[in-house]
C-alpha positions as YAML, in Angstrom:
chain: A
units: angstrom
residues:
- id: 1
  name: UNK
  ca: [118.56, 98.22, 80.14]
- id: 2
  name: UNK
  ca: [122.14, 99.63, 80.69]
- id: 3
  name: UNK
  ca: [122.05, 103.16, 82.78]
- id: 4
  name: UNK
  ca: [123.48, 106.13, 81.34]
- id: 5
  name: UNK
  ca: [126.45, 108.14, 82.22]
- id: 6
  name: UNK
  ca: [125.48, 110.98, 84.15]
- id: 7
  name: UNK
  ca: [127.54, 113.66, 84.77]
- id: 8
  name: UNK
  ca: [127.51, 117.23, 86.83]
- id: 9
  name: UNK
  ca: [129.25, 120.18, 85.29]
- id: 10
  name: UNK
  ca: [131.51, 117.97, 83.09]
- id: 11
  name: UNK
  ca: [132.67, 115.52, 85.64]
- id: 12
  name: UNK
  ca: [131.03, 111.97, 85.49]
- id: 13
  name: UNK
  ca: [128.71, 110.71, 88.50]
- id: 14
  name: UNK
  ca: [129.22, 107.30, 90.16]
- id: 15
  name: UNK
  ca: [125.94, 105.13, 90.16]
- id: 16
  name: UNK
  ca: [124.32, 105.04, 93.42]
- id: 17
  name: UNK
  ca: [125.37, 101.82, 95.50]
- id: 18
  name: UNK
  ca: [121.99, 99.75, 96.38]
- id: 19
  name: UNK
  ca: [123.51, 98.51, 99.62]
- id: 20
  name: UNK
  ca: [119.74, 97.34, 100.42]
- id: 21
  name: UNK
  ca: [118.33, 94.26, 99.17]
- id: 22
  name: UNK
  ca: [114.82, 94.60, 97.77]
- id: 23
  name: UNK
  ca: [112.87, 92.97, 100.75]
- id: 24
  name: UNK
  ca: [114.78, 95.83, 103.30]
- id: 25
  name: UNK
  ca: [113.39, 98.47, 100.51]
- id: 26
  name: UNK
  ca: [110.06, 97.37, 101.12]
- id: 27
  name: UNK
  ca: [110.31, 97.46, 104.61]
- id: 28
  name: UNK
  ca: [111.69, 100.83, 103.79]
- id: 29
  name: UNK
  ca: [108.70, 101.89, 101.69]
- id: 30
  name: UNK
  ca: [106.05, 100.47, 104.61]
- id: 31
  name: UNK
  ca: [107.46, 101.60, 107.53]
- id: 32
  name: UNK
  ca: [109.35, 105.44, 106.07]
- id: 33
  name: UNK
  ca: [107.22, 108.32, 107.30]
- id: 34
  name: UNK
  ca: [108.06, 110.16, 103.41]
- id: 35
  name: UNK
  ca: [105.49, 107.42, 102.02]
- id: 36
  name: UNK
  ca: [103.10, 106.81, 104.41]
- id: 37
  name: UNK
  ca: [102.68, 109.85, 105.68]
- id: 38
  name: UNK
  ca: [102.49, 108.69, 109.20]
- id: 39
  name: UNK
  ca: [104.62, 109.16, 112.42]
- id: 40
  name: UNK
  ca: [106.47, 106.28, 112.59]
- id: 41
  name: UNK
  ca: [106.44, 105.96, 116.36]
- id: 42
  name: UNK
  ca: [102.59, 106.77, 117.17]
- id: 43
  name: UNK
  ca: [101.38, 106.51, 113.45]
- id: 44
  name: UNK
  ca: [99.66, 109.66, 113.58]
- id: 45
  name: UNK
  ca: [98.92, 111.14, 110.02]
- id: 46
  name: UNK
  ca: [101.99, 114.07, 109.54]
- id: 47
  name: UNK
  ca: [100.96, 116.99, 107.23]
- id: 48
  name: UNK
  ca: [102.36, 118.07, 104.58]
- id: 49
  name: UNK
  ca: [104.75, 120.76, 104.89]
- id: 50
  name: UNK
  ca: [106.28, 123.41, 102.75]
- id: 51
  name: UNK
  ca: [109.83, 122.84, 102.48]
- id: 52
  name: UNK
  ca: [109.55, 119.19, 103.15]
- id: 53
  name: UNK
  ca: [110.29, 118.47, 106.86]
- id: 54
  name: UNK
  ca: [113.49, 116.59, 107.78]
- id: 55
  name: UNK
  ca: [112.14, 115.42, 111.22]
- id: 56
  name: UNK
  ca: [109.54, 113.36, 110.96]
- id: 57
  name: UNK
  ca: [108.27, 112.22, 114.53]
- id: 58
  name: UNK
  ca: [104.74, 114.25, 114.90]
- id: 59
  name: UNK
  ca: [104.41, 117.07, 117.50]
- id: 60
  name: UNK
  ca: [102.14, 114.56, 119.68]
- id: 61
  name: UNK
  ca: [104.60, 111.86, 120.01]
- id: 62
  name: UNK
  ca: [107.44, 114.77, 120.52]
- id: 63
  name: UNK
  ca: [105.65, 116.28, 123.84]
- id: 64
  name: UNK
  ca: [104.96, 112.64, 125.10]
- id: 65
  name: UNK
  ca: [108.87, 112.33, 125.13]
- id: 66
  name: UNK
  ca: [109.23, 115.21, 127.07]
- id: 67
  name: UNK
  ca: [107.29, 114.39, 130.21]
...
């Protein structure tokens, strides 16, 4: 299958560069806090938040830092 041009507001789009190889994108995909909605430091569960968070560390391993 050949991608498609994509473009934004008339001006073509370079593809993405997949600088990972595929095992380091499933390491990505176990270990990423956005899809396993754990903390990836104390693997609490991290809820669901509306907008998205960008910070993902949970609240519990944040005040553990702190002491």
């Amino acid at each position: 299958m050949t991608p498609t041009q994509a473009f934004y507001n008339g001006t073509p789009i370079a593809p993405p560069s997949n600088h990972l190889t595929t095992e380091q994108n499933m390491e990505l995909l176990d270990w990423h806090p956005i899809f396993t909605g754990r903390c990836p430091n104390c693997e609490r569960p991290i809820r669901e938040t509306t907008p998205p968070r960008s910070h993902w560390d949970c609240a519990e391993f944040e005040a553990s830092q702190g002491e």
